[in-house]
C-alpha positions in Angstrom: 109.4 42.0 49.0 108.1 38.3 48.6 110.5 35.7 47.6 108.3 35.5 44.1 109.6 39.0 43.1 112.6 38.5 44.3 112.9 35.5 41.9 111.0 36.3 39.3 114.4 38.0 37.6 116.2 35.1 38.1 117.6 33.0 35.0 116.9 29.2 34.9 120.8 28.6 35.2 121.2 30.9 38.0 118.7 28.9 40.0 120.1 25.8 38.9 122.9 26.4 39.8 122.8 27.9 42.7 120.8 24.3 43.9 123.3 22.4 42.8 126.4 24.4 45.0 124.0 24.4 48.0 123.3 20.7 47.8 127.1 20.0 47.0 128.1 22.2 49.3 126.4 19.9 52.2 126.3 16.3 50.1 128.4 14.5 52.8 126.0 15.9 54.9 122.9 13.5 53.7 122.0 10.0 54.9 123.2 7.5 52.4 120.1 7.2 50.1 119.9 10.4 49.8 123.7 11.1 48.6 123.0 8.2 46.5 119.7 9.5 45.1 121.4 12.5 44.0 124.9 10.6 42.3 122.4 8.9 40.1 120.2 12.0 38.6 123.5 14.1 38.4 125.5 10.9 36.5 122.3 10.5 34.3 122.3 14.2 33.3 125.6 14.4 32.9 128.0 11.5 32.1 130.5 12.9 35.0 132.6 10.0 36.3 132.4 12.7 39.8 129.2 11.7 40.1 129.7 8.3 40.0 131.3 7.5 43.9 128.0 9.1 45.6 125.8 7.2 43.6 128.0 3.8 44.4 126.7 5.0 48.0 123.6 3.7 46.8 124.6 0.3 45.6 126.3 -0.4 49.0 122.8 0.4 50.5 120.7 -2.0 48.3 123.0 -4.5 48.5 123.0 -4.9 51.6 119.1 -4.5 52.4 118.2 -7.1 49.0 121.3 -9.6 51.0 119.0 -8.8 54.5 115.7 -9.7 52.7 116.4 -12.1 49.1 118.4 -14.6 51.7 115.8 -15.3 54.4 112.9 -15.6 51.9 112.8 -19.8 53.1 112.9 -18.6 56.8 109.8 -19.4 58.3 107.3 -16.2 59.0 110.4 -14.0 57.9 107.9 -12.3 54.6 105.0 -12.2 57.0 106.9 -10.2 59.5 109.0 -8.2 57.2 105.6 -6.9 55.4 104.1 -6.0 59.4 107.2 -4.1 59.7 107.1 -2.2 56.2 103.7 -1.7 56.8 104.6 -0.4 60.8 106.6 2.1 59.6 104.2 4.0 56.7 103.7 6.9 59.4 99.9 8.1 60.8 98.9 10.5 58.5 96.4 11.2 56.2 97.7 9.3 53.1 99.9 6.4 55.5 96.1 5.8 56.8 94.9 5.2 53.6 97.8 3.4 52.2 97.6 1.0 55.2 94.1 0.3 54.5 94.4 -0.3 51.0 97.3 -2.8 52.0 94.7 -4.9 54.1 93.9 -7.2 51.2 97.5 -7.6 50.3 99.5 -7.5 53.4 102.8 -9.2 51.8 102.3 -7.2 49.1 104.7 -4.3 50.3 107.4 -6.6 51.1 107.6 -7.9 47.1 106.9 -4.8 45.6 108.6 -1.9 47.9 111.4 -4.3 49.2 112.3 -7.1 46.5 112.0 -5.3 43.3 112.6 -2.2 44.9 116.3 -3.5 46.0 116.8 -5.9 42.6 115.9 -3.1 40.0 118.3 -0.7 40.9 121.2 -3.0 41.2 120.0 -4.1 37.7 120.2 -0.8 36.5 123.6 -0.3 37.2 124.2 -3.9 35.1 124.6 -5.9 38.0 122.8 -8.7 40.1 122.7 -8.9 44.1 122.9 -11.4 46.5 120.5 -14.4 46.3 119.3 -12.9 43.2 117.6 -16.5 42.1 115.6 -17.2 45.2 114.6 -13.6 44.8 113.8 -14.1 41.4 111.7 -17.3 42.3 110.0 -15.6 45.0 108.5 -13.0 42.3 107.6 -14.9 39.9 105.7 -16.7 42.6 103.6 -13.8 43.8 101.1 -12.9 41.3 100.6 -9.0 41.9 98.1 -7.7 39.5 95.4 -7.9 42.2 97.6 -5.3 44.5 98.5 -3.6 41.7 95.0 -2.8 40.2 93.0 -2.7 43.3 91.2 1.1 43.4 91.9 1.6 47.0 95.6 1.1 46.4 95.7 3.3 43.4 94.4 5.7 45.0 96.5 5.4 48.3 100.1 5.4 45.9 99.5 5.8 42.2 102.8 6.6 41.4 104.1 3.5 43.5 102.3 1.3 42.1 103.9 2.1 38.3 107.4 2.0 39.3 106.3 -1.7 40.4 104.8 -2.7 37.3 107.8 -1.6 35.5 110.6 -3.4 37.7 108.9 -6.5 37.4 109.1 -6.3 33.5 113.0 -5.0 34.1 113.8 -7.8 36.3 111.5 -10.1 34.5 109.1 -11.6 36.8 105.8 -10.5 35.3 104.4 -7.9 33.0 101.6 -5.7 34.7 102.0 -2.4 32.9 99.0 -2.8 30.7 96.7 -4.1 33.4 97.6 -1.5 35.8 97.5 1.4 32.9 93.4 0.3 32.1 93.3 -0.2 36.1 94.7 3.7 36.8 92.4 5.0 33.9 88.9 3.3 35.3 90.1 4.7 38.8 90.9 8.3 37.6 89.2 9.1 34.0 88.7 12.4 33.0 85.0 13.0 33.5 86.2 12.2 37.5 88.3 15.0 37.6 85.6 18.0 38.8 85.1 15.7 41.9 89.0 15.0 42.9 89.8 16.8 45.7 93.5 18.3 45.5 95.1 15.4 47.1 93.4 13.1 45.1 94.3 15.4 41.9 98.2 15.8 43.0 98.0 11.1 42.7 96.3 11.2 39.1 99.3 13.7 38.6 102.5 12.2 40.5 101.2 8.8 39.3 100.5 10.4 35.4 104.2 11.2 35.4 105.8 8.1 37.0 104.7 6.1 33.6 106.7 8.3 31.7 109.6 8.0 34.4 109.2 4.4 35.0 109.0 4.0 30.9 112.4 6.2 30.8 113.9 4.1 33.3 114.7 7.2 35.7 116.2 8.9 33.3 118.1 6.6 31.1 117.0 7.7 27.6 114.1 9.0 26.2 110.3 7.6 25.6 108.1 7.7 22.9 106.0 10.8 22.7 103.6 9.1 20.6 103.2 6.4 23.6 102.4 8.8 26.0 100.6 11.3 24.4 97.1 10.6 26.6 99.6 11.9 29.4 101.5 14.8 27.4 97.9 16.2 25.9 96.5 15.5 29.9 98.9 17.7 31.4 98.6 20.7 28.7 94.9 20.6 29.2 95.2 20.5 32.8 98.2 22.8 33.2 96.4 25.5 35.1 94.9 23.7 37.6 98.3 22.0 37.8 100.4 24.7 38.7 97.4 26.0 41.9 97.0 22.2 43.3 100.4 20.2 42.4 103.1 20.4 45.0 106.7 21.8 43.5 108.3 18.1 43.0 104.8 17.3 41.4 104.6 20.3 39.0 108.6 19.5 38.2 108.0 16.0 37.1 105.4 17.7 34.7 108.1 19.6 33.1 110.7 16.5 33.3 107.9 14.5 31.5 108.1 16.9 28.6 112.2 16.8 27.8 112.0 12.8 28.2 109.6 13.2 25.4 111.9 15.3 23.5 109.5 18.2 23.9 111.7 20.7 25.7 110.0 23.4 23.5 106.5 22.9 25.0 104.5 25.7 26.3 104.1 23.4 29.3 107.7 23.4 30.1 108.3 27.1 30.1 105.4 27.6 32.4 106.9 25.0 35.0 110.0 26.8 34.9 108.7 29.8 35.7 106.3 28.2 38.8 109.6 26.8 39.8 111.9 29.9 39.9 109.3 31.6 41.3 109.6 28.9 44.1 113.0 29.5 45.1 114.3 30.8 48.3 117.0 33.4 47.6 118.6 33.2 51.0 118.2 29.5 51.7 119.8 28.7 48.5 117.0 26.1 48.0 113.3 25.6 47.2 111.5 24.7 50.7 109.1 22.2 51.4 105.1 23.1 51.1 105.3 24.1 54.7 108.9 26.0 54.5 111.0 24.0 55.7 114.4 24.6 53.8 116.1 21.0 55.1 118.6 19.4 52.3 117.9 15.8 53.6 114.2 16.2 53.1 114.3 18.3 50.0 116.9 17.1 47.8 114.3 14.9 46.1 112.2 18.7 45.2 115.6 20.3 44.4 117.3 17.7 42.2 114.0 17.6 39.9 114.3 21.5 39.6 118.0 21.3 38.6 116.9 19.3 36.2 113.9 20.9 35.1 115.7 24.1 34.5 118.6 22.5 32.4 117.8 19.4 30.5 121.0 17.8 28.7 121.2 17.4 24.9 122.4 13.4 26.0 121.4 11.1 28.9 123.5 8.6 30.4 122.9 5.0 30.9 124.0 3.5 34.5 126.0 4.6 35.9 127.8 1.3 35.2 130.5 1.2 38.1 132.0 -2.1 37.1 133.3 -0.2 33.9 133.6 3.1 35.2 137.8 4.0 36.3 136.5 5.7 39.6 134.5 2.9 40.9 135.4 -0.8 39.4 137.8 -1.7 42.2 135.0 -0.8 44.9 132.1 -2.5 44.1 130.0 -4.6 47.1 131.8 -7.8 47.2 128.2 -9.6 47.3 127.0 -8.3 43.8 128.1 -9.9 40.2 128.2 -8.3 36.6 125.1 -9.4 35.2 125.3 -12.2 32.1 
């Protein structure tokens, strides 16, 4: 029997739940991002103050990488170098080829946008700032990005990237790109293009389609505007078919997810990611594998967290978490990060 029939009985809560005792089963198990990664999305969904000490994981990570990087930005060569090194370590595939040669153009580009307001967002999410936060601040609103950020090669190398930028520049406020690169991402991918994309090039429109609504949303903070992103909503209804042969499982998740942030939990659309995603489930790995089978936690949790939440969207989302407030965490914080003014 295929793991499809096996699953197909499942309920949505069964699945989700039995994701969420395998990955807490093993959580001390994951690297530090990872654990982190996982604190936050379950803290958002949930309000639970349990929650709250694996995502402070995460805090202890950034700050220390944005202390590494916002304090040497005066060293001589240090951005150069960093950027080489970011860029060194993309990988020598498919896509890291094409992401390395879109970066040609730019080649600090990566350090401002994947390292500084990578680091400074989230620790401004959680209402806090990090070390050397106004040389990294000055940095920023030094760099002008809109040419990385609306260049066709680079959209097509990391779509979904390229949004989360646009928005943490606007969070942090160093620049607001969001309208340039929304016209930029339409010109690259508009709809009379779509017979030609192959899937790869189909699975960016997607990922990056549904990382305006997640950006927008803050990673799950509160809600957006369905109005706002109804060229997106009415895209992925339209397109749901081909969606759920060519998407990958995390892809066709964030479809779903993009939905409930739009307070459309009801859709048609939702249902039927739901059901691709059950469907998906290994039984007797507890977990839904990678494209290729693999069943680790460490790579997967990203795939597995989005299906938890998927297949049991709260009636409330939670803002932060903010751990100077929070009982569990205030006495822990990083002793390098502040309470933002």
């Amino acid at each position: 029997m295929t793991t499809a029939a096996k699953t197909a009985t499942l309920e949505p809560q069964q699945v989700r739940q039995a994701i969420q005792s395998n990955l807490e089963n093993h959580l001390y198990q994951l690297p530090p991002r990872v654990q982190g990664h996982y604190g936050i999305r379950l803290y958002r969904m949930t309000g639970d103050e349990k929650y709250a000490n694996a995502a402070l994981v995460d805090l202890y990570a950034v700050t220390e990488s944005q202390g590494f990087y916002a304090c040497q930005l005066d060293k001589p060569g240090f951005i150069e170098q960093e950027a080489k090194d970011a860029i060194s370590v993309l990988g020598n595939g498919p896509r890291a080829k094409a992401r390395k040669k879109a970066l040609q153009p730019f080649p600090d580009f990566i350090f401002y946008t994947d390292v500084l307001l990578r680091f400074s967002s989230r620790i401004d999410e959680f209402g806090l700032q990090g070390p050397c936060h106004d040389k990294l601040l000055k940095a920023l609103k030094q760099t002008d990005l809109e040419p990385g950020l609306t260049d066709k090669a680079m959209i097509e190398a990391w779509a979904a990237q390229l949004i989360n930028y646009a928005y943490w520049a606007k969070q942090i406020g160093v620049g607001d790109y969001i309208a340039d690169y929304k016209k930029a991402f339409n010109e690259v991918y508009p709809a009379s293009r779509d017979q030609q994309l192959k899937r790869a090039e189909f699975r960016n429109k997607i990922y990056g389609m549904t990382h305006f609504i997640f950006a927008a949303s803050e990673y799950y903070q509160h809600n957006v505007d369905a109005k706002e992103f109804a060229w997106i909503l009415d895209y992925f209804e339209a397109n749901i078919d081909r969606i759920l042969k060519d998407a990958t499982d995390d892809i066709i998740a964030e479809v779903g997810i993009s939905f409930h942030l739009a307070g459309l939990s009801n859709h048609p659309v939702v249902s039927k990611t739901q059901q691709h995603i059950i469907k998906a489930f290994n039984k007797s790995e507890q977990t839904i594998p990678s494209p290729k089978g693999n069943p680790d936690l460490a790579l997967g949790e990203h795939r597995n967290v989005l299906a938890m939440m998927l297949l049991n969207w709260p009636a409330k989302l939670y803002q932060g978490p903010y751990f100077h407030k929070l009982k569990a965490t205030k006495k822990y914080l990083p002793k390098q990060v502040s309470v933002k003014p």
